[in-house]
C-alpha positions in Angstrom: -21.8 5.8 -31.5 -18.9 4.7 -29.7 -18.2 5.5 -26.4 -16.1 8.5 -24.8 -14.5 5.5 -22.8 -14.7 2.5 -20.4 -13.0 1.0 -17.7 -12.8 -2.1 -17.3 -12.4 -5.5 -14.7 -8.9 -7.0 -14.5 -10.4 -10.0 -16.8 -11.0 -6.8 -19.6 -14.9 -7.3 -19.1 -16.6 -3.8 -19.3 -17.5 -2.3 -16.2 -18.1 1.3 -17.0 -18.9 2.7 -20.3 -19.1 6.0 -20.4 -20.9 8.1 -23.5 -21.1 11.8 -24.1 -24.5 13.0 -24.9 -26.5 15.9 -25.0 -26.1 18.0 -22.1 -25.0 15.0 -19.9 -22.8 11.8 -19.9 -24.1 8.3 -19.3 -21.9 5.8 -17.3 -23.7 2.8 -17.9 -22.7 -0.5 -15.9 -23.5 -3.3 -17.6 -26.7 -5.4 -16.2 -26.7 -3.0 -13.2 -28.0 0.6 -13.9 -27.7 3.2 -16.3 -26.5 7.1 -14.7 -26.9 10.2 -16.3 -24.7 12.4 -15.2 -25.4 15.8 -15.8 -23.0 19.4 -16.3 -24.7 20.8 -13.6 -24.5 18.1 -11.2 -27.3 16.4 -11.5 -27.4 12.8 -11.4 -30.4 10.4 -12.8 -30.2 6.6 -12.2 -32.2 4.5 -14.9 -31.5 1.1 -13.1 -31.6 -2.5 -14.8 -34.9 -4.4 -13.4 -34.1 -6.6 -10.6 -31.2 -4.7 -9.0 -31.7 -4.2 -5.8 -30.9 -0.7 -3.8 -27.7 -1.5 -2.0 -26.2 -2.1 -5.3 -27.4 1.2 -6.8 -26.8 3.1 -3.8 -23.4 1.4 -3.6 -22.3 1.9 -7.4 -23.3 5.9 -7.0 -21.4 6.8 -3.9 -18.3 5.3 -4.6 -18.2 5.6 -9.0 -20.6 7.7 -10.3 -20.3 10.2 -7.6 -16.5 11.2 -7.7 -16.8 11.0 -11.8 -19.7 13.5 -11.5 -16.9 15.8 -9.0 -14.9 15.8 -11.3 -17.0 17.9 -13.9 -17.0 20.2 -11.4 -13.6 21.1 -11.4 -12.9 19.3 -7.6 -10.1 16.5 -7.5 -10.8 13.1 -6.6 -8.5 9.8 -6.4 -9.1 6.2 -6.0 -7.4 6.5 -2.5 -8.4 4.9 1.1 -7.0 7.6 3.5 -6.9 8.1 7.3 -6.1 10.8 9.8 -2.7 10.0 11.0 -0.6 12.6 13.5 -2.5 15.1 12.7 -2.8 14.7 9.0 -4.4 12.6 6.6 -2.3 9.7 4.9 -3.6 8.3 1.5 -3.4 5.0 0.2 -3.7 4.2 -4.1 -3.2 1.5 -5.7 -5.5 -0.9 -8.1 -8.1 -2.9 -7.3 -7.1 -5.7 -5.2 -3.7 -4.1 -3.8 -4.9 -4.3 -0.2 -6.2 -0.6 0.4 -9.1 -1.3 2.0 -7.1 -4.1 4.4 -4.4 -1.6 5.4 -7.0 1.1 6.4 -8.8 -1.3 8.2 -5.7 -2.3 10.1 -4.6 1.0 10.6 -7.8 2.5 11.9 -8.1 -1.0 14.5 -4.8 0.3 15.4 -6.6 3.5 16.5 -5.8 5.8 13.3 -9.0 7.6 12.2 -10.8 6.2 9.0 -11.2 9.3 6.6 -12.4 7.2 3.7 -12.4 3.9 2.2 -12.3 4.7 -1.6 -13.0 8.3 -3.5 -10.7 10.5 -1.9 -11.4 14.4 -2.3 -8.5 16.9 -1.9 -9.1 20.5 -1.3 -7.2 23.7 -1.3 -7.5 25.9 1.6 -4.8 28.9 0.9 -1.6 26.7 1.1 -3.2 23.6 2.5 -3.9 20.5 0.8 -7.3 19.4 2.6 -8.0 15.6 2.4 -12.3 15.4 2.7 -13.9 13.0 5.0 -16.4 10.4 2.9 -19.1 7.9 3.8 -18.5 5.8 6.9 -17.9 2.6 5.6 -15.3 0.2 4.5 -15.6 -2.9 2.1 -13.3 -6.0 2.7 -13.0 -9.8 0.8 -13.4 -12.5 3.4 -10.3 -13.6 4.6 -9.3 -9.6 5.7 -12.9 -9.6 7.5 -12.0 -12.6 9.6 -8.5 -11.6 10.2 -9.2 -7.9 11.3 -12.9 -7.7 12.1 -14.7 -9.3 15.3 -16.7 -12.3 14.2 -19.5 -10.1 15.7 -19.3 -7.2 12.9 -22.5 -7.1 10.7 -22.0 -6.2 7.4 -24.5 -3.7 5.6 -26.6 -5.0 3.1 -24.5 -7.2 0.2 -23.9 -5.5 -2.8 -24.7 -7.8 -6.1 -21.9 -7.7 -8.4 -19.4 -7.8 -5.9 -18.6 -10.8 -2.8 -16.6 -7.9 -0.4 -19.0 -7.1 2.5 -19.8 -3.6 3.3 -19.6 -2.5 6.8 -20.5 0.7 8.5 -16.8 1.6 9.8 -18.2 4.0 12.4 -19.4 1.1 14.2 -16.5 -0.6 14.2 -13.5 1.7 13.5 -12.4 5.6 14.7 -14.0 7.8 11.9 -12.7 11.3 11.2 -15.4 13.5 10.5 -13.5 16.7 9.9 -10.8 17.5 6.8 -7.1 17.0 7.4 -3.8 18.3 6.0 -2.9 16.0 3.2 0.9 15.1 4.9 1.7 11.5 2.5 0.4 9.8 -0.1 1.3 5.8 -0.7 1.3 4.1 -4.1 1.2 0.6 -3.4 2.9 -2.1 -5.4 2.0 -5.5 -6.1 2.8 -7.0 -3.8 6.0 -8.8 -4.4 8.3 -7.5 -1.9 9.9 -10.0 0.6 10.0 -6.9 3.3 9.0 -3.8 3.9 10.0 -1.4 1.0 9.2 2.2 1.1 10.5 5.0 -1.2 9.9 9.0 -2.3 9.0 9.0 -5.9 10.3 11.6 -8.0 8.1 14.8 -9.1 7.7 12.8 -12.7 7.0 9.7 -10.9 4.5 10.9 -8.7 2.9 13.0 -11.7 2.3 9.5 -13.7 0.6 7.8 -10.5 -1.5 10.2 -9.2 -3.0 10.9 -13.0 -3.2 6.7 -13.2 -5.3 6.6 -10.0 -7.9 10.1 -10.9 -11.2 10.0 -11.2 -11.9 11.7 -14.8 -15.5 11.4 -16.4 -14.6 13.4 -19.6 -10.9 12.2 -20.6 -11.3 14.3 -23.7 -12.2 17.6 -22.8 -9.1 19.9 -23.1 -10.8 22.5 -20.9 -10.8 19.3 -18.0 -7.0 17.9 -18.9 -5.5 21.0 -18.6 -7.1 22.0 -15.1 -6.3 18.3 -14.1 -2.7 18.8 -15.4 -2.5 21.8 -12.8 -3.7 19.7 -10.2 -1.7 16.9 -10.5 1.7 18.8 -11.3 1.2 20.7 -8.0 0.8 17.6 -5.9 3.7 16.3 -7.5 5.8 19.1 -6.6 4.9 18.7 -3.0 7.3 15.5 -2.4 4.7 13.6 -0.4 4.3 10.9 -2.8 6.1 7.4 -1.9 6.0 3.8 -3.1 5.0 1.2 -1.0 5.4 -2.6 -1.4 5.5 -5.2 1.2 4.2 -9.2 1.1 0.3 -9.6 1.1 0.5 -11.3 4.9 -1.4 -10.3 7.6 1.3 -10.6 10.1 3.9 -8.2 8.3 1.0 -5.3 9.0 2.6 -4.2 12.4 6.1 -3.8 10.1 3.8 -1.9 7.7 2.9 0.8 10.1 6.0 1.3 11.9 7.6 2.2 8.5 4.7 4.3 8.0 5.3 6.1 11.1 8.4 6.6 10.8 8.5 8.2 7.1 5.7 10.4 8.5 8.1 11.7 11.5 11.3 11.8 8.8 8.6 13.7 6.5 7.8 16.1 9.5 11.2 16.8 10.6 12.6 18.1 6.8 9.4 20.9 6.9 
């Protein structure tokens, strides 16, 4: 039977494949664990012999979890966010685009840590609420040693992946409370010899916040359509920019200036 779909590593190696079945879906991760992921939010984990906890633990909060949301009708991105004057500022972008090393920055620099990937959104009457997630952040190497103390202990190491996991609210302002979605950054690859920061259009904005969704059924018409709604309405809300800047550790500070700044232009047009 072939599979509903997969996502896969930038070298094109599966490392999701995802089958409908009866009554659930299973999201199977090669050599790691098998999940079934049930319509009524239940969740089994059939895991690979060998793997150790961390990596299960680790593979259902941040991928099977937000694809099991979804069937559930609640909207979630691939997004690092943080509580920023009073609002919550998201960061998308692929794998290896430097989320998780601008949230760490920006929560050193004393800006609350909402979450580090899986970002919920939530409508309260006219608000857009950005939910809280687990208190923890995972960084490569070289970010750990340029923005970490060389006494952070990282959690327990994950198998299939060399980014250490540490527990942010040890070492970072957490936010444990929603905030106001107020911005939303789509960052680029990286190429930029400055800072470059710019709104996206309503169509623009559509195409990258569907790119960056967590969807466990892509097929389902029922699920596209409510998506569609979703997505068109945070499009509308012209909070969506793209950000590029060179992958440096000391072009950061430039990084958040601009950020503040848009944020203050942002608030001053409401």
């Amino acid at each position: 039977m072939p599979p509903l779909h997969q996502w896969t590593l930038p070298d094109g190696s599966p490392w999701c494949v995802v089958h409908k079945l009866a009554g659930h879906y299973r999201m199977r991760f090669p050599g790691l664990a098998d999940y079934h992921v049930h319509v009524d939010g239940r969740v089994d984990c059939h895991p690979v012999p060998g793997v150790d906890a961390p990596t299960l633990q680790h593979l259902f909060a941040n991928q099977v979890a937000p694809a099991a949301l979804s069937l559930q009708q609640r909207a979630v991105f691939h997004a690092s966010a943080l509580a920023i004057q009073g609002g919550a500022v998201a960061f998308l972008g692929e794998s290896g685009r430097g989320k998780s090393t601008l949230a760490t920055f920006l929560a050193r620099c004393g800006h609350p840590l909402l979450t580090d990937d899986g970002l919920e959104l939530q409508q309260a009457g006219d608000t857009l609420l950005a939910l809280p997630n687990q208190p923890s952040i995972r960084l490569w190497e070289d970010s750990r040693t340029a923005l970490l103390p060389a006494t952070a202990a990282p959690l327990p190491a994950v198998s299939y992946t060399t980014k250490a996991r540490f527990h942010a609210d040890r070492l970072l302002p957490f936010a444990n409370a929603p905030a106001p979605l107020r911005a939303a950054f789509f960052l680029g690859e990286g190429h930029a010899d400055t800072v470059r920061l710019e709104p996206l259009s309503a169509q623009q904005a559509h195409l990258a916040w569907v790119k960056h969704a967590f969807l466990l059924d892509v097929h389902d018409q029922d699920t596209l359509r409510r998506h569609f709604h979703q997505v068109a309405a945070l499009a509308q809300r012209g909070i969506s920019y793209r950000l590029d800047y060179p992958r440096r550790y000391d072009v950061l500070p430039q990084v958040e200036a601009a950020l503040l700044q848009c944020l203050s232009r942002h608030h001053a047009s409401q």
